[in-house]
N, C-alpha and C positions, 0 to 999 in steps of 0.2 A: 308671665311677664319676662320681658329679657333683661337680664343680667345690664348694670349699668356699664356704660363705657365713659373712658377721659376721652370726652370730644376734643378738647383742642390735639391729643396728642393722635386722635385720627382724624382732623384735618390736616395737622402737618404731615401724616402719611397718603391722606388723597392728593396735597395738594406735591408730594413728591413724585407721585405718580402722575399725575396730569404731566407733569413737564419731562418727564421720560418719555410720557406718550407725543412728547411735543405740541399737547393742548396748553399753550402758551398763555392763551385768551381766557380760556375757561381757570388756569391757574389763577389768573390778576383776579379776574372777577371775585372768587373765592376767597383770595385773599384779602376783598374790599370788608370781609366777615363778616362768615356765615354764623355763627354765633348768634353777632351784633344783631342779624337780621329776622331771629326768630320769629314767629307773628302767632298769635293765636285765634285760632280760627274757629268758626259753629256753622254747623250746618244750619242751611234754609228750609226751613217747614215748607213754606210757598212751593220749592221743586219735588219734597216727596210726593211720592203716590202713596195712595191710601193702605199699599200691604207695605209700607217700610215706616219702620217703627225708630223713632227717634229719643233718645234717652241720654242722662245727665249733662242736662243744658246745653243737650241739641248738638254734641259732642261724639257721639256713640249712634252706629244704626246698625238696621237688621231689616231685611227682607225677609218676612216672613212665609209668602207665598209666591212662585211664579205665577203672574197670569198676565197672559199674551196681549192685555186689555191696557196694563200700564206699562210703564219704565219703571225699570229697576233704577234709571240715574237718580243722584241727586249730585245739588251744588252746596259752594259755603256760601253764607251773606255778604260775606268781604270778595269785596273785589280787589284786585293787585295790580299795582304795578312798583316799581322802582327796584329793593334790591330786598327777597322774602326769601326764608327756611322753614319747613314745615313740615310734620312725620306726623304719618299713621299705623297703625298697626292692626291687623288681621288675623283669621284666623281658626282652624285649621280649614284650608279652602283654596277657593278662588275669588282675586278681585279687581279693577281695571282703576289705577289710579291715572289724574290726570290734570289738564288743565286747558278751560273754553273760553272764548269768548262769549258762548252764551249756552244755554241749552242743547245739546247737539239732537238732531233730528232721531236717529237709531246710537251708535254705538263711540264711544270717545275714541278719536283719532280715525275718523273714517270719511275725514272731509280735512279742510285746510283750514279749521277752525277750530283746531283741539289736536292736542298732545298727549298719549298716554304711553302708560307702562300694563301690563296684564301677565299677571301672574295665576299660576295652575299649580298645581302640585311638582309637576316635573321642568315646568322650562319659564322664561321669564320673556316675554315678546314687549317691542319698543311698535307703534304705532302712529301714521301720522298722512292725511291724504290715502286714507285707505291701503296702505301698506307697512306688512308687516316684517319685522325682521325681528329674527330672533335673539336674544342678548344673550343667555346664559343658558345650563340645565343646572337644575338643584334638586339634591332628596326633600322628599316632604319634611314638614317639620309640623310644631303643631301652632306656631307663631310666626308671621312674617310682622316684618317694619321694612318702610320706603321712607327714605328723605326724601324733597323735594326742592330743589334751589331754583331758583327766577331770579334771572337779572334780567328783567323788560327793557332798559334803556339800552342795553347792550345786543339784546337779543336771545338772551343766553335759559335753556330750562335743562337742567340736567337731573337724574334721579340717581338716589344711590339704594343701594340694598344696607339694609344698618343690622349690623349682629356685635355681639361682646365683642367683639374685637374693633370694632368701628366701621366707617362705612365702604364700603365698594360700590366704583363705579361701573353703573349699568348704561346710561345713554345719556349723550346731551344732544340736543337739537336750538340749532341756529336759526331762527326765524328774526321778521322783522315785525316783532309786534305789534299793530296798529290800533287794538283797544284796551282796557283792561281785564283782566284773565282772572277766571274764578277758579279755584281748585273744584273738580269735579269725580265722581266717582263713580262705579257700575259694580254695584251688589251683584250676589251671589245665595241664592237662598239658602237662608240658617247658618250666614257666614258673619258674623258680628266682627263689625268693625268702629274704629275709635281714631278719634285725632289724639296724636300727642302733645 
């Protein structure tokens, strides 16, 4: 488990950075608070496939086998929109967080109907429309955590990487949201993952 951090006192360090970086937009949004807008979220039994395995009230998955027959995705039951914060945590592994408007056919962010993030051991890639861009490299660790901020009215999804010290940002993306967006994920087998 990671070390707790003072969140407010690492939003007021992303939200200094945002406006260095001259993300102006994505500063106000944040500042509408991210806090305020925690949500708690449960995965949907309905989108696992039958090798992912769902535990403490549908909070916690696992893929426990690959096979080419099902998806590895699953979604949460809540759908989103207005102004949401939400972290998961992984781990040691690989895994594609995100966010759909619906089921995605193959892979999150590989159409214009999903947004993700994907993480490996060594590097952290943003996705979106089937292109990929690489965000960061990191050493393995044996725990990742992702925030995840939506502001739907505005347009706004950005992800941060979250460690003891608070969070860093890894990508926002500017769309014009036109349904409600389900956090969405893509397992990794024997990679156990958990909302916070």
């Amino acid at each position: 488990m990671l070390e707790r951090y003072d969140r407010e006192g690492a939003v007021k360090v992303t939200l200094y950075i945002l406006e260095k970086m001259g993300l102006n937009e994505e500063a106000a949004s944040l500042r509408g608070g991210m806090e305020s807008n925690d949500c708690h979220l449960t995965l949907d039994p309905s989108t696992a496939a039958p090798n992912v395995v769902l535990s403490e009230g549908n909070r916690r998955a696992l893929l426990k086998k690959n096979d080419s027959e099902y998806t590895s995705l699953v979604l949460c039951k809540e759908v989103l929109t207005e102004r949401h914060y939400w972290e998961v945590e992984w781990g040691p592994g690989s895994l594609q967080v995100g966010m759909a408007y619906q089921m995605p056919a193959k892979e999150l962010g590989e159409d214009d109907q999903s947004w993700a993030i994907s993480s490996d051991r060594q590097v952290i890639m943003a996705f979106h429309k089937n292109k990929g861009i690489s965000v960061m490299t990191h050493h393995p660790q044996d725990k990742y955590r992702v925030g995840v901020y939506l502001d739907w009215p505005t347009g706004i999804l950005a992800f941060y990487k979250i460690s003891s010290k608070g969070p860093i940002h890894l990508r926002t993306f500017h769309a014009t949201f036109t349904k409600p967006l389900y956090p969405a994920f893509a397992l990794s087998m024997d990679i156990p993952m958990a909302l916070c």
